[in-house]
N, C-alpha and C positions, 0 to 999 in steps of 0.2 A: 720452367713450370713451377709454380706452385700449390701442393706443395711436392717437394723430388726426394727422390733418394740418391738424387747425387750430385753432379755439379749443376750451380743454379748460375745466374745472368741479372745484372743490374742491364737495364737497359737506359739510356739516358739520353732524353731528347732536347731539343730547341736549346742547344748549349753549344753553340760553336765557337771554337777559337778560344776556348776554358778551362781550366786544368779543374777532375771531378774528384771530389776526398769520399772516399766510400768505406765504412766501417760497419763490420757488423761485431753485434753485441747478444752474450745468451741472455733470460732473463734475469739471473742475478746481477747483471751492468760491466760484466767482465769484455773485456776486448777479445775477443778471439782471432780475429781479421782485421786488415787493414790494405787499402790500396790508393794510391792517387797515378790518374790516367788522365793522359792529355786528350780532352776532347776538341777534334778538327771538324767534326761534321756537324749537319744536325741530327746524328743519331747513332750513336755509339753504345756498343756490347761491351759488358766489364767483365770477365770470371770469377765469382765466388767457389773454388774449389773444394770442392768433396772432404780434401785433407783436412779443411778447413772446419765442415760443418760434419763431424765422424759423428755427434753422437744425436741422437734423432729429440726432435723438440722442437720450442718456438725462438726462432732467434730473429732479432729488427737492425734492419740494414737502414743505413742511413748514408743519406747522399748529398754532398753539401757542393756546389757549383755556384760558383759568383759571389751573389748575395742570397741565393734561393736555397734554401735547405730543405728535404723530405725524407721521412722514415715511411718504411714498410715492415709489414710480419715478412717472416718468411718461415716455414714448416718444414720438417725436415722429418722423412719417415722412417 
């Protein structure tokens, strides 16, 4: 859910057989996160953990598979 107070979900679709680099960033550009998850389907859950995102605000995840790359907000309450 966006936005959560606790752990969120990259979800990542039409990317099979793809390893996904999934970072999230607060707004000042700092790394907070980091993951890379072998995508086997067309449609894979990532965990953004809670631990991760403690303190409440706007942080953008970004998701990079193959050659495709996307950023999203994510809100954190």
């Amino acid at each position: 859910p966006n936005p959560t107070s606790g752990d969120a979900y990259v979800i990542i679709k039409d990317a099979d057989n793809t390893s996904a680099k999934i970072s999230v960033t607060d707004v000042t550009g700092k790394v907070i996160y980091t993951a890379t998850e072998q995508v086997t389907s067309n449609k894979a859950q990532v965990l953004i953990p809670r631990s991760a995102i403690q303190v409440s605000g706007l942080y953008l995840v970004h998701v990079v598979t193959g050659n495709q790359a996307r950023t999203q907000k994510l809100i954190v309450q």
